[in-house]
Every structure is written in C-alpha cells, then in structure tokens.
C-alpha positions as a Markdown table, in Angstrom:
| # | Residue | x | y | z |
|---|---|---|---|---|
| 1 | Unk | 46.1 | 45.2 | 112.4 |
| 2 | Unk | 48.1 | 41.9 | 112.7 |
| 3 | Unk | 47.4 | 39.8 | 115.7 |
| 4 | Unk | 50.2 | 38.5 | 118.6 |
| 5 | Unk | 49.7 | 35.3 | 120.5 |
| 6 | Unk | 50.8 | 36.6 | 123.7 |
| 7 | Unk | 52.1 | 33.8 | 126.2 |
| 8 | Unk | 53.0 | 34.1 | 129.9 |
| 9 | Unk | 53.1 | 31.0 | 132.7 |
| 10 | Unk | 54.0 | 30.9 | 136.2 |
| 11 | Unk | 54.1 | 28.6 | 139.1 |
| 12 | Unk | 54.6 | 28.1 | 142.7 |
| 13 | Unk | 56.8 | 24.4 | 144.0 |
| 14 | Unk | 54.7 | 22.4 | 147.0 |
| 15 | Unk | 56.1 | 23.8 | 150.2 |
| 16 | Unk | 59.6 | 22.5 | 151.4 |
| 17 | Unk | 60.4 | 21.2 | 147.6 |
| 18 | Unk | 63.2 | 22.8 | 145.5 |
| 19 | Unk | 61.7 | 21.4 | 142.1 |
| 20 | Unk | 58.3 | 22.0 | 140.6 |
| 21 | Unk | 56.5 | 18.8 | 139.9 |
| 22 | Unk | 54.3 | 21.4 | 137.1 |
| 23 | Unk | 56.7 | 21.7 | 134.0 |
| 24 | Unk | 55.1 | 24.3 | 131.0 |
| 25 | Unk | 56.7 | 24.3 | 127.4 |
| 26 | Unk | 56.1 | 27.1 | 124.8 |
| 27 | Unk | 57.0 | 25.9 | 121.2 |
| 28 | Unk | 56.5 | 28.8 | 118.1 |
| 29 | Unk | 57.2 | 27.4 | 115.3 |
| 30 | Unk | 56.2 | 30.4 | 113.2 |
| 31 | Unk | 53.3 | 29.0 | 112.0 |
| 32 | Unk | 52.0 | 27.5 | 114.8 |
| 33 | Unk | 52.0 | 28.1 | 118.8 |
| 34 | Unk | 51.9 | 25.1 | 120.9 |
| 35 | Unk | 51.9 | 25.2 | 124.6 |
| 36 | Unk | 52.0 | 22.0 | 127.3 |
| 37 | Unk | 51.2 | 21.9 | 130.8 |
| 38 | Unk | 51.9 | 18.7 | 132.4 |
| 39 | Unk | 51.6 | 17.9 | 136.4 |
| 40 | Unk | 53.5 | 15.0 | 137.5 |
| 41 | Unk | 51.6 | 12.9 | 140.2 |
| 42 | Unk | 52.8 | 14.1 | 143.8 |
| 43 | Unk | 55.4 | 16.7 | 144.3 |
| 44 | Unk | 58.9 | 17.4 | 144.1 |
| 45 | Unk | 61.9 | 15.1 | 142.6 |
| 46 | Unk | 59.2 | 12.1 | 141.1 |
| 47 | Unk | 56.7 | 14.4 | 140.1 |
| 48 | Unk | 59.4 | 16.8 | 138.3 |
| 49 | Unk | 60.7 | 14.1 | 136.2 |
| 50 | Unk | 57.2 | 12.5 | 135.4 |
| 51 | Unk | 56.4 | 15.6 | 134.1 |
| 52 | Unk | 59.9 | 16.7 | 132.2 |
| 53 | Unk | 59.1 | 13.3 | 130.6 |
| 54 | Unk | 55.8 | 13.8 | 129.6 |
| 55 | Unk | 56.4 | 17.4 | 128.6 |
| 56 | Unk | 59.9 | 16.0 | 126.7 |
| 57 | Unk | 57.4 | 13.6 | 124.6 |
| 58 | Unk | 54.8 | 16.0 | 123.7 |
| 59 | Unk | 56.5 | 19.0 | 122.1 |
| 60 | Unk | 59.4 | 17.0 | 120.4 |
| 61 | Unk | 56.3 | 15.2 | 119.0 |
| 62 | Unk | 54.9 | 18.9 | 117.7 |
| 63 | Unk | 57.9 | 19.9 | 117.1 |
| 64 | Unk | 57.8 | 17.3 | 114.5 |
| 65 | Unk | 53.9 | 18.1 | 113.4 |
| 66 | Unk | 52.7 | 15.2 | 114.6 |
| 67 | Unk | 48.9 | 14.9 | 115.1 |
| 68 | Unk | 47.9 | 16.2 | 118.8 |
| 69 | Unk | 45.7 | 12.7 | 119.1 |
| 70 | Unk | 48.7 | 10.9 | 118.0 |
| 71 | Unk | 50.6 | 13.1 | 120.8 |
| 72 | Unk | 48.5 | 12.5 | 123.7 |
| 73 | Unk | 47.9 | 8.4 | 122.6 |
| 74 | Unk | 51.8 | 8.0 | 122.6 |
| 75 | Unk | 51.9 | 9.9 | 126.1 |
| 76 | Unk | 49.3 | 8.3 | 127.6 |
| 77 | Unk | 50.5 | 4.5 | 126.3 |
| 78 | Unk | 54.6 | 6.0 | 127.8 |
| 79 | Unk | 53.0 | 7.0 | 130.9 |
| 80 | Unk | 51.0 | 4.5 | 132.8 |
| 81 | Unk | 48.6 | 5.0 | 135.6 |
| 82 | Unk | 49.1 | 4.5 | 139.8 |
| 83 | Unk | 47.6 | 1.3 | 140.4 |
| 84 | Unk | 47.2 | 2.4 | 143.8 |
| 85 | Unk | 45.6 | 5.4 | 142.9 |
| 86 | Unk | 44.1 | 4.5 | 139.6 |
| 87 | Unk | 45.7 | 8.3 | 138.6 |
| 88 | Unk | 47.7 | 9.1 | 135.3 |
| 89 | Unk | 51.4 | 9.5 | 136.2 |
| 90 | Unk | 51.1 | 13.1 | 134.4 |
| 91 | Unk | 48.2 | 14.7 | 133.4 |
| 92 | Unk | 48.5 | 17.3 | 130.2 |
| 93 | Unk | 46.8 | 20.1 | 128.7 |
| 94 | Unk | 47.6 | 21.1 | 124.9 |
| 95 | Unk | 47.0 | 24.2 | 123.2 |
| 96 | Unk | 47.6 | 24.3 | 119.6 |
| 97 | Unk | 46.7 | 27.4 | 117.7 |
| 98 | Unk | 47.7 | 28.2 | 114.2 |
| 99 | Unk | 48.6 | 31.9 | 113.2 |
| 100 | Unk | 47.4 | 31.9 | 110.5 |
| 101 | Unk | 43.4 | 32.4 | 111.1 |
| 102 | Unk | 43.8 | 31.7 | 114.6 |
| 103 | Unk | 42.3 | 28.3 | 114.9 |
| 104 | Unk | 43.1 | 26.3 | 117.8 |
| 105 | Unk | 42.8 | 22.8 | 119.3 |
| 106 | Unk | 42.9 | 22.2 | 122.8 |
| 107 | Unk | 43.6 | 18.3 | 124.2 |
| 108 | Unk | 42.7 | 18.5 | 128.0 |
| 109 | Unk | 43.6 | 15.0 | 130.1 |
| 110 | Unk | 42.6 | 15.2 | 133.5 |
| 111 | Unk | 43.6 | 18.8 | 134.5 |
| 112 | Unk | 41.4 | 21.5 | 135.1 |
| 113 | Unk | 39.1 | 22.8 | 132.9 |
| 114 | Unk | 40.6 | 25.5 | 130.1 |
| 115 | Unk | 38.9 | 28.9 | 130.9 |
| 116 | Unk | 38.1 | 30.8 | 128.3 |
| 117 | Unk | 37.4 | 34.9 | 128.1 |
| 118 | Unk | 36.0 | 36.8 | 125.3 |
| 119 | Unk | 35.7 | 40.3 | 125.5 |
| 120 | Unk | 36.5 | 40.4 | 129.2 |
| 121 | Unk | 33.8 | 38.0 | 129.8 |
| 122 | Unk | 34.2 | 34.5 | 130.6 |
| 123 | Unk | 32.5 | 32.2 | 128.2 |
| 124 | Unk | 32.3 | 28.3 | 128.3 |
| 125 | Unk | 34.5 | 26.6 | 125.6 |
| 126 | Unk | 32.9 | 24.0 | 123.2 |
| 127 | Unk | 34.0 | 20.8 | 124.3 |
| 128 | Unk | 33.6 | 17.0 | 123.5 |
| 129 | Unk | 35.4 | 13.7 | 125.2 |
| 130 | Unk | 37.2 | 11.1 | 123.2 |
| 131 | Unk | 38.7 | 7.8 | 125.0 |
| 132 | Unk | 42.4 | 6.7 | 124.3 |
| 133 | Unk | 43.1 | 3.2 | 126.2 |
| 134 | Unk | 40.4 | 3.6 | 128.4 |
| 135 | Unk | 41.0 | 7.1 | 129.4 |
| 136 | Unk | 38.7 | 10.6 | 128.6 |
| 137 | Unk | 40.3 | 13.1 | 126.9 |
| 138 | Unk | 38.5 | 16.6 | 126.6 |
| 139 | Unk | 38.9 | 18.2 | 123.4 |
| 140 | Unk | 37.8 | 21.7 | 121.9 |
| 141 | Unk | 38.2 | 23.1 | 118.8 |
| 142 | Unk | 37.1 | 26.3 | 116.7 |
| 143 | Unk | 38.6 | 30.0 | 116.3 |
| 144 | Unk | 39.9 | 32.8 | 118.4 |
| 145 | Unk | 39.5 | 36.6 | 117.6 |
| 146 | Unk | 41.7 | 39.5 | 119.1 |
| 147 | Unk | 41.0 | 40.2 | 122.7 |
| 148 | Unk | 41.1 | 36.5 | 123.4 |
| 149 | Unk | 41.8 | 34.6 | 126.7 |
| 150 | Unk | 43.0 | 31.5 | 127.3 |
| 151 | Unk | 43.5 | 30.4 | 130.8 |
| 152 | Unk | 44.9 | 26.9 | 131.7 |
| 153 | Unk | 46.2 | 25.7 | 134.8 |
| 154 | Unk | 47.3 | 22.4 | 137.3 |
| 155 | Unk | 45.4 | 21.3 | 140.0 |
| 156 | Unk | 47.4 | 23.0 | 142.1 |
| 157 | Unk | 46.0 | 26.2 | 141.3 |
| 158 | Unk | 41.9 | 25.4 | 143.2 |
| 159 | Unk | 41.0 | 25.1 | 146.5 |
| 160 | Unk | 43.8 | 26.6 | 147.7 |
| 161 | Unk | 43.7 | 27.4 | 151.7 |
| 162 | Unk | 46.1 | 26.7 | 155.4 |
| 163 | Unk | 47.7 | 23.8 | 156.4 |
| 164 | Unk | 46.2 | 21.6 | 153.5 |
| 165 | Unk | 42.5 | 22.3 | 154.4 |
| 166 | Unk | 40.4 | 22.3 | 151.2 |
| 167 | Unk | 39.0 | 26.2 | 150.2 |
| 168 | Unk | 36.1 | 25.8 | 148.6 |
| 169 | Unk | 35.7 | 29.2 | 148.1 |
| 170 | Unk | 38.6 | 29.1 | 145.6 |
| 171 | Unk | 36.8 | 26.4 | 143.0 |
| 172 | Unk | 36.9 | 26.7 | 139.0 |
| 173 | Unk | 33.9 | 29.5 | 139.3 |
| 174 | Unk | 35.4 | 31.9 | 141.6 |
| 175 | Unk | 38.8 | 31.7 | 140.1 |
| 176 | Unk | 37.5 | 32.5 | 136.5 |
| 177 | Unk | 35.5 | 35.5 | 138.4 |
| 178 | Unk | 39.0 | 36.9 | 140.2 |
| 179 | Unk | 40.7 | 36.5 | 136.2 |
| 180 | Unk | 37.7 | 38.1 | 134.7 |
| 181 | Unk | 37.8 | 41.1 | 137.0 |
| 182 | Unk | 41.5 | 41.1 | 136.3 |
| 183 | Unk | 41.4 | 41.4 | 132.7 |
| 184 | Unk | 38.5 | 43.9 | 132.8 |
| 185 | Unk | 41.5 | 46.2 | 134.0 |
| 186 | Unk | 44.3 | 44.7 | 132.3 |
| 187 | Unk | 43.0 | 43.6 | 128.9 |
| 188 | Unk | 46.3 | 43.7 | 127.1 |
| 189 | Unk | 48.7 | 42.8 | 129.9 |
| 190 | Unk | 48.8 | 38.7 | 130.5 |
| 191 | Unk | 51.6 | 38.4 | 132.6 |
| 192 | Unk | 50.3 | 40.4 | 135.3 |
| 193 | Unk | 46.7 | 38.8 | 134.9 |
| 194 | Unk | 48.5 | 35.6 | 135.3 |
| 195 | Unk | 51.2 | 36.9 | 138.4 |
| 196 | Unk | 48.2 | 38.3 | 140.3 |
| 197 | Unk | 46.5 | 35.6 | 139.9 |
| 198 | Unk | 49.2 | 33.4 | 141.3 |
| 199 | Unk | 50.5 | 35.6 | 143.9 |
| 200 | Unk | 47.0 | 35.2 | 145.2 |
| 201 | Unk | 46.6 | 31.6 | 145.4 |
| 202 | Unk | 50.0 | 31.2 | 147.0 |
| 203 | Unk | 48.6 | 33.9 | 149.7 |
| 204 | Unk | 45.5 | 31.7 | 150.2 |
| 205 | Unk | 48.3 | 29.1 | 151.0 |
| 206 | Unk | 49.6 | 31.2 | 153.7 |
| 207 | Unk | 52.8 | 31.3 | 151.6 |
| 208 | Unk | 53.0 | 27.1 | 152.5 |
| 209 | Unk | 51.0 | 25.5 | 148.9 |
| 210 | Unk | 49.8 | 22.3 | 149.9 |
| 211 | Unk | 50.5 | 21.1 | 145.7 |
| 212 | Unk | 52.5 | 22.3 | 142.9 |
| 213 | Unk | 50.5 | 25.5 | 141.3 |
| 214 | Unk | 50.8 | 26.3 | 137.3 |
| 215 | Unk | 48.8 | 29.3 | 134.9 |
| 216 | Unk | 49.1 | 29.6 | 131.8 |
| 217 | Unk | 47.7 | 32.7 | 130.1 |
| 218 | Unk | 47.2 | 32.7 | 126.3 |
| 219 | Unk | 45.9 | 36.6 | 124.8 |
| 220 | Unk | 45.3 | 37.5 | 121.6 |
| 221 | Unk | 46.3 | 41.1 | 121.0 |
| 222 | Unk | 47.2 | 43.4 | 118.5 |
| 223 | Unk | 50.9 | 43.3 | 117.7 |
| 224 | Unk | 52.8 | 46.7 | 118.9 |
| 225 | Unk | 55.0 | 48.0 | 116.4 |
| 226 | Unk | 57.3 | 50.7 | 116.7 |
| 227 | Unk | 59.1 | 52.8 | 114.3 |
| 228 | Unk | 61.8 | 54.9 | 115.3 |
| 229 | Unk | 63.9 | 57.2 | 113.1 |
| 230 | Unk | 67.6 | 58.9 | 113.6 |
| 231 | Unk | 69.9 | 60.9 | 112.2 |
| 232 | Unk | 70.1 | 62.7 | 108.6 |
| 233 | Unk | 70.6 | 60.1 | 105.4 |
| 234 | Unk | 73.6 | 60.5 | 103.6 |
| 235 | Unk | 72.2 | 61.2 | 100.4 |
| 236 | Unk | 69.6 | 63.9 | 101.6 |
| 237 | Unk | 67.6 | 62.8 | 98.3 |
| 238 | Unk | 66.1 | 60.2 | 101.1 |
| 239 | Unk | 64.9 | 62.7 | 103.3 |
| 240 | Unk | 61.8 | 63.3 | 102.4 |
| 241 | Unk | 61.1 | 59.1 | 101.7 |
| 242 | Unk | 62.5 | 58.3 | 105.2 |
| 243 | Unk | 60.3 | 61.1 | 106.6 |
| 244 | Unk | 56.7 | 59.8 | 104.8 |
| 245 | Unk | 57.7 | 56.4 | 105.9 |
| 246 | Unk | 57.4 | 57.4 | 109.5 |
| 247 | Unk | 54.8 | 59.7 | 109.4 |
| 248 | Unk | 52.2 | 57.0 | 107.4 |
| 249 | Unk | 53.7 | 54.0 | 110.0 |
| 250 | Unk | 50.7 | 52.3 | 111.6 |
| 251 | Unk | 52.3 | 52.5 | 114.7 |
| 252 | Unk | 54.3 | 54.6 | 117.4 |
| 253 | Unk | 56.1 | 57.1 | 115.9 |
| 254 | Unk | 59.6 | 58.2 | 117.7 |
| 255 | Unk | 62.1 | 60.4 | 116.2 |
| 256 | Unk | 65.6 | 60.9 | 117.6 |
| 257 | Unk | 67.8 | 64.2 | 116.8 |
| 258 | Unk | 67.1 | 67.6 | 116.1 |
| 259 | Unk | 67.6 | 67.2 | 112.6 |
| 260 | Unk | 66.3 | 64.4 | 112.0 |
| 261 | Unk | 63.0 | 66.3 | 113.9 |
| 262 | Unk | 63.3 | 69.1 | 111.3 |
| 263 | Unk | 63.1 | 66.6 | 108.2 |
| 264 | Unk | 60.0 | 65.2 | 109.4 |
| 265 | Unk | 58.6 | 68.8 | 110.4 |
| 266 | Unk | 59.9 | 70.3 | 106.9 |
| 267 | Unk | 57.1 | 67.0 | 105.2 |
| 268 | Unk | 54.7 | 67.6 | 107.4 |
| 269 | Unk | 54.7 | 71.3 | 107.5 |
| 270 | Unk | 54.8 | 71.4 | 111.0 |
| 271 | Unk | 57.3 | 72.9 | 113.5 |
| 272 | Unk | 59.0 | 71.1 | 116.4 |
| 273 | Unk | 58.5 | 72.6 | 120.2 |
| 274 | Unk | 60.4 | 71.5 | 123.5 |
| 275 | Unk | 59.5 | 70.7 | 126.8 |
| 276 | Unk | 62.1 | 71.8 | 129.1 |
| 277 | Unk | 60.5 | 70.2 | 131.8 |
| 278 | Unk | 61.7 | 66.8 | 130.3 |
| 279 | Unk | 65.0 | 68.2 | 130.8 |
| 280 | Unk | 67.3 | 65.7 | 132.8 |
| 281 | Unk | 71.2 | 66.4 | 133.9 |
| 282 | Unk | 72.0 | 63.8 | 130.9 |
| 283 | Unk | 69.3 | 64.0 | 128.4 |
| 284 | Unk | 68.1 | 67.4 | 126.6 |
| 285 | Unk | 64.7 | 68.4 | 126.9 |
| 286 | Unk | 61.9 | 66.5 | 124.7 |
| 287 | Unk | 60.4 | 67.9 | 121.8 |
| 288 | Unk | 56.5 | 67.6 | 120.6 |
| 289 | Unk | 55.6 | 67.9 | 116.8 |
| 290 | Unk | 52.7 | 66.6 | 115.2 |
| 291 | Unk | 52.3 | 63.3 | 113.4 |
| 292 | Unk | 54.9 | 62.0 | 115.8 |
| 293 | Unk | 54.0 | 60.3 | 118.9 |
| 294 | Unk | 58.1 | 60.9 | 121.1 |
| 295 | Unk | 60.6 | 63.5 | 119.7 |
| 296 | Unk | 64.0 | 64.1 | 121.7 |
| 297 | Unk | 67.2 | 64.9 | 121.4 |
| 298 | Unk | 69.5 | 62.4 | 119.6 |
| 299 | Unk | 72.9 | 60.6 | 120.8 |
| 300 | Unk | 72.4 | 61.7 | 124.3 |
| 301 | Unk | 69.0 | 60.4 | 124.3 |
| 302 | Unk | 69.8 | 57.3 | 122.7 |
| 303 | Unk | 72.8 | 56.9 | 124.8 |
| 304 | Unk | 71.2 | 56.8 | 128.0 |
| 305 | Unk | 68.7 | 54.2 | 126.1 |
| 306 | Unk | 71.5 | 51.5 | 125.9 |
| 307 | Unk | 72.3 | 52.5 | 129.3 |
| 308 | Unk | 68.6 | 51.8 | 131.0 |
| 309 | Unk | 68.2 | 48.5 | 128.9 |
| 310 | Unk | 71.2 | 47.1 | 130.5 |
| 311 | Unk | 69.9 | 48.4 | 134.3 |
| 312 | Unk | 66.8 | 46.7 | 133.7 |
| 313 | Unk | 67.9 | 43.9 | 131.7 |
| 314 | Unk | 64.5 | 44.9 | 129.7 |
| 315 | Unk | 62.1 | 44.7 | 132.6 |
| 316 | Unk | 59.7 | 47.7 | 132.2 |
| 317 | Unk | 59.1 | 47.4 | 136.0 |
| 318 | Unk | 62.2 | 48.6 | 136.8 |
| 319 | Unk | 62.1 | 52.1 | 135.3 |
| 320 | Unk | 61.7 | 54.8 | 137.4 |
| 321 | Unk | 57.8 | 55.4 | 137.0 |
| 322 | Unk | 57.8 | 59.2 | 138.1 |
| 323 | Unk | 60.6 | 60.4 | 135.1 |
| 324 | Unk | 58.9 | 62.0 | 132.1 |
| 325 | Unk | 62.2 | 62.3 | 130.6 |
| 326 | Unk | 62.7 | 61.1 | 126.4 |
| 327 | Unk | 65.4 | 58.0 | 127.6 |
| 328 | Unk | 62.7 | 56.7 | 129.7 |
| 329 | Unk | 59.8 | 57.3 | 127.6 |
| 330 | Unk | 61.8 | 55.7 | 124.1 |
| 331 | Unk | 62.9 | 53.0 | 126.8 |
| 332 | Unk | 59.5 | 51.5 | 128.0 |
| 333 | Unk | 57.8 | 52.1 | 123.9 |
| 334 | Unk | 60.4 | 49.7 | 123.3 |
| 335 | Unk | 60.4 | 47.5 | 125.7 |
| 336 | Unk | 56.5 | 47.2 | 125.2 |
| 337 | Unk | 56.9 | 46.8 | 121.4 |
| 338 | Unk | 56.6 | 43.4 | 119.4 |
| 339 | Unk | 57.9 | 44.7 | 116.1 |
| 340 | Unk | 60.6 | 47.5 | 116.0 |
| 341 | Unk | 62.1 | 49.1 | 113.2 |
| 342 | Unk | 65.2 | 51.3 | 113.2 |
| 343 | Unk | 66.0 | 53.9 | 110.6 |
| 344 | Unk | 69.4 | 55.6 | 110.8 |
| 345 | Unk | 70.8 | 58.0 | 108.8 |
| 346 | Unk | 74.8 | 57.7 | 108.8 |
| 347 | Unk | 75.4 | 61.3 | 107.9 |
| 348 | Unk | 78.3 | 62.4 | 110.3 |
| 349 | Unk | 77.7 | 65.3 | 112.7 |
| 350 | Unk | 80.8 | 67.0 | 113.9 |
| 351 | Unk | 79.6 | 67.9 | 117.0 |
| 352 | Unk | 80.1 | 64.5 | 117.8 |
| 353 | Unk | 82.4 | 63.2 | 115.7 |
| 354 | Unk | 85.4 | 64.1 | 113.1 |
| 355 | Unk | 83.5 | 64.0 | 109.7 |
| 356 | Unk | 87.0 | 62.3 | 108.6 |
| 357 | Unk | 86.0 | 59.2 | 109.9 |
| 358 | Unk | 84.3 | 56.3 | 108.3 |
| 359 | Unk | 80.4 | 55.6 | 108.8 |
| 360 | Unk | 81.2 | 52.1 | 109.7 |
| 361 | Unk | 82.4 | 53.5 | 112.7 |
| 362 | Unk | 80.1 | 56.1 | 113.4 |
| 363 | Unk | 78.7 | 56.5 | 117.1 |
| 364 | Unk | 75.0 | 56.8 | 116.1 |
| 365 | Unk | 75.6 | 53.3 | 113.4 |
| 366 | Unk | 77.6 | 51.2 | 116.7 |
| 367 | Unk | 75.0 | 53.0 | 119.4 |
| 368 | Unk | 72.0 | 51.9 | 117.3 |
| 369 | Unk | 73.3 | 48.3 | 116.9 |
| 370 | Unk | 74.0 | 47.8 | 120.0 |
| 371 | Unk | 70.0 | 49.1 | 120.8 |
| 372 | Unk | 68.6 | 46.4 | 118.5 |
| 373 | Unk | 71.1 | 43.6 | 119.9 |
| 374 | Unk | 69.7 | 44.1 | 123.3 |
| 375 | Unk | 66.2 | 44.1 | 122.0 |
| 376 | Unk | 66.5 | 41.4 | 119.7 |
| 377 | Unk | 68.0 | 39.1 | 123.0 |
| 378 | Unk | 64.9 | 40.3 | 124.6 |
| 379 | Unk | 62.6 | 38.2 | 121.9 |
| 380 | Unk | 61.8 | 41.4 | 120.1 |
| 381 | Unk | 61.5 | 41.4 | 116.2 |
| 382 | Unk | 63.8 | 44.0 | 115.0 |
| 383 | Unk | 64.6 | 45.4 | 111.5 |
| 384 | Unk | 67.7 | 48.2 | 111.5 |
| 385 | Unk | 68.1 | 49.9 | 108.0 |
| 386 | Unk | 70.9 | 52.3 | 107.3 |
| 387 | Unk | 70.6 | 55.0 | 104.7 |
C-alpha cells in the first residue's frame, strides 16, 4: 500500500507576546517534502522576523532544488551571530525526504536534537557534524519505512516549568518517553501526538512559557483511500463495471442509494439489510451488505453530508461522537481519507427530480460536486467520475 508523509506542527508565543519568534514552513513539491523549523533569537517582534527571514531563505532556496548544504551555508553567511551572546540569530532544522523510496536528509543547526520513533519505539538517528564558517551542523541521512516518526522541535519545547525556573525533569529523554507512550496509542494520528504534547509543555508553564515552543511531527503512514459510489449509470451496460470496481477497491468501500446498493448486491450475490436503529429525523436508516464497508440511503444521506462539512469546516472533532447515523459515518471516512474517489451515476430518479430535465443539472451531479469542492479545499486528493 502507498505510503503518506503525514505533517502536523504547533506552537505556543513566549508569554505576553502576540507573535511567535518559532516560524515552521511545509513545502511538497510532489516529489519531495521539505519542512523548516527556525527559532529566532529572543522572543516576540525581533525574534519573529529573524526567523520569517531565515525561514523566507531556506524553502525559496528548496523550492528552487537547491542543495540543503548550499541552503544552510547561504543562511548561515545571511544571518550572523550575537556577538554578545556568541548565539546564531536563528537556528534551523531541515527535513528533506523524497517520496519516492522515502529517503531523507535532515540538516540540524543548533536546535534540539531530531527524535526519531520506529515502531513506537524511540531509536537514536545516525548522525555526523560538518562545519560551515566556523559553525557545527548535525546532519543524518538514510531511509524511512511506514510507521515512521519524526519529531523536531525549538528550544522552547525542554525544561519547561513556573516562573522561568528550569524543569529538569522535562529534558530531551523524558520528552521522547511522553511521545513514545503517545504514539504507542495513537500510531496513526500525528496531530494529536504533536497537540498533547504541546498542550503539556505549556501546562508545565503554568499556561505563562518562559520561550517560544515549536513540534513538528513527521509520520509515515499508509495513504487512506476511499471509494464511494452513487446513483445508477446511464447506460446500465456500466453496472456491473462500476460495481467490480468498488467491490475489488483496496480501500473503504461506501455506497450511496438503494439502487445503487442493489447493483453492487446483484455482482456480488449478496442481499442488502437495514438498520433502523441508524434511522435519524433527516437521514433513512443504514443498510449493511457484504463486500461493502457503509451502505445508506442516497440524496438524503448525501445531503446532510454537504451540510456537516460546512458545520465543521472538516474538523472531525466536531462531529457529534455518539450518532451512528450514515451522514455522520460517510462524513468522518471522508474527512479521514487522503485519496477519494467519487463515482456517480447521472441516471435521473423521479422521486427526486422530473426525468425531463438535463443531467447537467441533476441534484445528485451539483450535490456531488459540491462534496468534492469542499474536500478538495480541505487538501484532499479527489477524483469525481460521471457515468
């Protein structure tokens, strides 16, 4: 199964400051992923603009495939250090990893360490030090596999504790042993891995962080995909193609409509039964036949789809988590997908609509492209056929 580089980031501003002197850029280039951390020396209007600099430089740089040592040696020689201090004005970590065969590169100058998890188990990267003008750069290199963690982070992030005392019981070790336990229980879900993470740090703060806090969580997952079918073809010589497509998808499996459910049932030789406890005021029961992994009813359904990706402006979060009815349950496979593919069939039922009128204007043909729209703004990869 195809792999997903899977990339989430947070941060928390030093106490009292409205901008983040932490900036994080995420460049896919479909070939490549690139991601920057930079922390800007201090906190809040200086240290925001040393690092929107420094962040500016690198990934117009990659955007450009420019050689990460060639990267870092133009950043360093743009970006001085503190005399005073004898600190760099911004300090960077790069993560380069091509899709391909997932090989990756990873540039570290003078932030934390880059933690590293293999199957839920922190393991210590490969790394060796170059010098650029008189400073040490860390640098790793070598190949991920699915199931993958990459964690890096500011400064900001460690010894975290009240009223700027040092907590030296939040170091590099016990942080990587709080994300470890994390991803034991959450090994496909990096944005709460990465939330939790800093939710807890800014509580070790008291809620009042003493420094600018940044994660970054790279995971390597298998992609999601998601096939949904709906509605009759016109020329009912597809049925039985449409209908073998879905039921040999390497994927979830949803199908939309009653008839739609009895062309898939008629190939697999399997009949459709209903739940009426899925029953809701607005959406018809859900049905259950084999092969397929959600059945329900179709424009109803799908209208109330539309309706919750707007209320939750594609948050799964905010769906109710106690309704087992089919809108919800299509809604949060969707919203969980990577790759979605639509299938709708434009033949014209008159329980909805005249049969007089065109397909182009059809309520399932508008409803589903107004489905993949929203999912599409979302980031999703979405392929709508009509037949």
């Amino acid at each position: 199964m195809k792999c997903l580089l899977d990339v989430y980031h947070q941060s928390i501003n030093n106490v009292g400051e409205e901008l983040c002197g932490d900036q994080i850029r995420v460049l896919n280039s479909g070939n490549k992923t690139r991601v920057v951390l930079c922390d800007g020396l201090g906190h809040g209007v200086k240290a925001n603009i040393l690092a929107s600099l420094s962040s500016e430089i690198i990934i117009n740089m990659l955007r450009e495939d420019i050689p990460l040592p060639e990267v870092i040696e133009t950043v360093i020689a743009t970006l001085p250090v503190d005399k005073k201090l004898n600190l760099a004005y911004a300090t960077n970590t790069m993560i380069e990893i091509d899709h391909s065969d997932l090989a990756y590169k990873i540039y570290n100058f003078d932030n934390p360490p880059v933690l590293f998890f293999r199957k839920q188990k922190l393991e210590r990267l490969p790394f060796h030090q170059i010098s650029l003008f008189d400073r040490t750069i860390h640098v790793s290199e070598g190949k991920l596999q699915r199931g993958d963690l990459l964690v890096a982070m500011s400064d900001g992030l460690l010894h975290a504790g009240f009223d700027n005392m040092m907590n030296y019981n939040w170091d590099l070790e016990h942080l990587a042993a709080y994300v470890e336990e994390l991803f034991r229980f959450l090994p496909s879900d990096v944005r709460m891995i990465v939330e939790k993470t800093v939710a807890h740090t800014n509580q070790l703060y008291n809620g009042k962080p003493a420094d600018d806090a940044s994660m970054v969580g790279v995971l390597v997952r298998a992609k999601q995909a998601v096939m949904l079918f709906t509605g009759p073809p016109l020329d009912p010589a597809e049925d039985s193609v449409l209908a073998q497509r879905i039921l040999k998808f390497e994927g979830t499996r949803i199908v939309c409509g009653g008839t739609t459910g009895h062309i898939v049932g008629t190939q697999s030789g399997h009949s459709a039964s209903t739940d009426p406890d899925t029953a809701r005021l607005e959406v018809p029961p859900m049905g259950a036949l084999p092969g397929i992994d959600i059945m329900t009813e179709g424009i109803f359904t799908l209208t109330s789809v539309l309706e919750w990706l707007d209320a939750t402006k594609g948050n799964p979060d905010l769906l109710p988590g106690k309704d087992n009815s089919g809108a919800i349950q299509v809604v949060a496979t969707l919203l969980h997908a990577d790759e979605i593919t639509l299938l709708v069939g434009l033949q014209v039922n008159p329980t909805y609509q005249s049969p007089e009128l065109p397909s182009s204007i059809s309520i399932r043909k508008n409803l589903l492209e107004k489905i993949a729209d929203r999912l599409t703004n979302l980031g999703k990869t979405v392929t709508i056929e009509f037949h």
